[in-house]
C-alpha positions as CSV (number, residue, x, y, z in Angstrom):
1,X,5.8,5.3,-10.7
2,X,3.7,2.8,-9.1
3,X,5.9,-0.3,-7.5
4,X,4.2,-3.4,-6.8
5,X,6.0,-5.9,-4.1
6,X,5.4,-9.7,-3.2
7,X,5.1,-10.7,1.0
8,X,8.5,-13.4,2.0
9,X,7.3,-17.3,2.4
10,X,8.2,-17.3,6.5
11,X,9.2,-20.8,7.6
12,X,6.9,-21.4,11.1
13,X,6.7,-24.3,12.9
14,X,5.4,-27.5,10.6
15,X,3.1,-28.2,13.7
16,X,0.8,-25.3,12.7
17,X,-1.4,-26.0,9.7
18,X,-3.3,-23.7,7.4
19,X,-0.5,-21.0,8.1
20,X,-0.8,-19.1,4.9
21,X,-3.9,-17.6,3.6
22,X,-3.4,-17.1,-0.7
23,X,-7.2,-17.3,-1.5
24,X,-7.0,-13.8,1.1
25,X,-3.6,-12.0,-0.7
26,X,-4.6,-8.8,-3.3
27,X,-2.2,-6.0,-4.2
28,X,-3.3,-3.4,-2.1
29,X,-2.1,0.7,-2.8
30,X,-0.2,1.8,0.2
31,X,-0.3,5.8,0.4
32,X,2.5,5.6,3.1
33,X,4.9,3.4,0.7
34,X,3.3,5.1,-2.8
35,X,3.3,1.4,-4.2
36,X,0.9,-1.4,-4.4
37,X,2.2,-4.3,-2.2
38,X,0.7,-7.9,-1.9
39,X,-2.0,-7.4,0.9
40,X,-4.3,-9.4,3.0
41,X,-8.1,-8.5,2.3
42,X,-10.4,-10.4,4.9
43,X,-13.5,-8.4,4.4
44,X,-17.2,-9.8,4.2
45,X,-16.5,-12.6,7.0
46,X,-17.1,-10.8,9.8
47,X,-19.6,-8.8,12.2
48,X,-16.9,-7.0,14.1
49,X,-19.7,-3.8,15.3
50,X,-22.7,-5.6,15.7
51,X,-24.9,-4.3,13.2
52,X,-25.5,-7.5,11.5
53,X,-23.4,-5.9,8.4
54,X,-19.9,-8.2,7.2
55,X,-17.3,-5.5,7.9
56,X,-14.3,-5.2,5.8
57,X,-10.5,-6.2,7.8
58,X,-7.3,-6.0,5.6
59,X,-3.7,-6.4,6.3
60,X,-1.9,-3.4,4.5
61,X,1.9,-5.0,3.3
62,X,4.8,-2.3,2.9
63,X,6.1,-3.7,0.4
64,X,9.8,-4.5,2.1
65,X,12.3,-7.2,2.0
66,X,11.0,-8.8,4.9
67,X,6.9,-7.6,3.9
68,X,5.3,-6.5,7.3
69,X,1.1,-5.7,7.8
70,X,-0.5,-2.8,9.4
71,X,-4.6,-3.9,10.4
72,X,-6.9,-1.4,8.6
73,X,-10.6,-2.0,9.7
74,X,-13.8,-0.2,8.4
75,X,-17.2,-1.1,9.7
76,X,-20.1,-1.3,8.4
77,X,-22.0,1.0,10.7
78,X,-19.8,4.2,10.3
79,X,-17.6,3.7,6.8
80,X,-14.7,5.2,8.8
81,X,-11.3,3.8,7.3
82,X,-9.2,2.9,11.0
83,X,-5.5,2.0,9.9
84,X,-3.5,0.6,13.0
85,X,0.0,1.5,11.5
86,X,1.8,0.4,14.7
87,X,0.5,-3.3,14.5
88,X,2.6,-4.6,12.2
89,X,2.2,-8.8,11.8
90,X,5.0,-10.2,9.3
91,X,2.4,-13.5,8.7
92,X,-1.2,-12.0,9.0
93,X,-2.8,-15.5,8.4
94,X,-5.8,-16.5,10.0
95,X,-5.4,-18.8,12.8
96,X,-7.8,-21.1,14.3
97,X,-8.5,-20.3,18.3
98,X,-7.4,-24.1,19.0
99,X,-4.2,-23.4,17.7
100,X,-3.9,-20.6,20.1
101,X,-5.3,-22.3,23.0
102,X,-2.4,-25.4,22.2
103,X,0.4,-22.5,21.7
104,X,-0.2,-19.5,23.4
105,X,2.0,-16.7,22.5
106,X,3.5,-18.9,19.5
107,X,5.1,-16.3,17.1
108,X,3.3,-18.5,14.4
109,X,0.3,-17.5,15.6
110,X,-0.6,-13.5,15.0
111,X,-4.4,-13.2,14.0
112,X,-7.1,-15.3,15.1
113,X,-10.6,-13.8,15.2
114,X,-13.1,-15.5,18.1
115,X,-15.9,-14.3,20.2
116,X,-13.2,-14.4,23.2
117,X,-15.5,-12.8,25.7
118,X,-18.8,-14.6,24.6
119,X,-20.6,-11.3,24.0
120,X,-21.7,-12.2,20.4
121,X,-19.9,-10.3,18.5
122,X,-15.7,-11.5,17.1
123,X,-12.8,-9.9,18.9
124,X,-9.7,-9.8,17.2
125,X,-6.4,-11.5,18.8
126,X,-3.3,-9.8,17.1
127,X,0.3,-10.5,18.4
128,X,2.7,-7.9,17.0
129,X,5.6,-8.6,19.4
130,X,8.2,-8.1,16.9
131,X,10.7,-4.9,16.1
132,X,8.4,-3.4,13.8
133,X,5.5,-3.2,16.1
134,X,4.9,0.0,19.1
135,X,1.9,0.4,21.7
136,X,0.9,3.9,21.3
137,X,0.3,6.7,24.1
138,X,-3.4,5.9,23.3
139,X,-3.3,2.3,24.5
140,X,-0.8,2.8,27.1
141,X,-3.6,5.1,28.7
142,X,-6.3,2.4,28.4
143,X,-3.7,0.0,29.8
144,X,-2.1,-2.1,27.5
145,X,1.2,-3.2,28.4
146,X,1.8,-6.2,25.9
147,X,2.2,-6.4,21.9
148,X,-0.4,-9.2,22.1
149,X,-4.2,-7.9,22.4
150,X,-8.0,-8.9,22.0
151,X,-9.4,-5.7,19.9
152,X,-13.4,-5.6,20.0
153,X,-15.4,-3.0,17.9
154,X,-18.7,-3.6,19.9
155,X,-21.2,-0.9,18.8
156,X,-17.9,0.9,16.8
157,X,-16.4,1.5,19.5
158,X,-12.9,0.1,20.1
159,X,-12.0,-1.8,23.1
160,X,-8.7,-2.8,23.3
161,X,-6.9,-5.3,26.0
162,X,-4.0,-7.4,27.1
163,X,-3.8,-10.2,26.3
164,X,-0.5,-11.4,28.7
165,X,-1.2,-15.2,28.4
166,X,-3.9,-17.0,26.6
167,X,-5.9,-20.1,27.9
168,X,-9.6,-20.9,27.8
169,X,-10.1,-20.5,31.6
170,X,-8.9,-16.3,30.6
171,X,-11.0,-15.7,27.8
């Protein structure tokens, strides 16, 4: 039996426009949950490897109470499915880097996509500082220390780091 689940309305601060994305929501099968769940599907807007190719970004929903979204990322240049399970946003909405740049750390504010370090290509700004949310072994090696992190995928590679506090003069 397939189940199919909708994502909460969150109530953020009235200050931040544009905070829900329904033109990106799809039901989405999730093979950890065995059920289809309303999903975030951000593909096709993005170079995030370089290659000149749109690469495909969803939000994976599990399809709880409370709906929280795991990044899965597959580029163009190697068709290898990457699922972050341990990044969990509850509102994967696209964000303007303004907004972060007048907020900072705003729980409101989870996912905004930028060219942070001016290198050309996007770099991903997640903040998954919730309960939900872990740093793995993997990224504790390469140094990260915080729930909210730039992710690059220059030349598929992941680069991965803090982001502690966020204003222009850092990024």
């Amino acid at each position: 039996m397939i189940q199919i689940s909708y994502a909460q309305t969150d109530s953020v601060d009235a200050d931040i426009p544009g905070w829900i994305n329904r033109k990106y929501m799809q039901d989405i099968y999730n093979p950890e949950t065995r059920s289809v769940n309303a999903s975030y599907n951000y593909s096709n807007n993005w170079d995030l490897d370089g290659d000149n190719k749109k690469d495909s970004l969803f939000f994976i929903g599990n399809g709880g109470v409370h709906t929280y979204f795991y990044l899965r990322v597959m580029l163009s240049s190697d068709h290898v499915v990457r699922d972050f399970t341990f990044i969990q946003l509850d509102m994967p909405y696209l964000q303007d880097k303004k907004l972060l740049e007048k907020y900072g750390r705003n729980p409101g504010i989870q996912f905004v996509v930028s060219d942070f370090d001016k290198d050309g290509i996007p770099d991903l700004y997640l903040n998954f500082n919730n309960s939900f949310g872990y740093i793995p072994k993997s990224f504790w090696r390469k140094g990260i220390t915080t729930k909210c992190i730039l992710m690059n995928f220059s030349g598929s590679k992941l680069k991965v780091r803090n982001s502690l506090t966020f204003n222009s003069n850092e990024h």
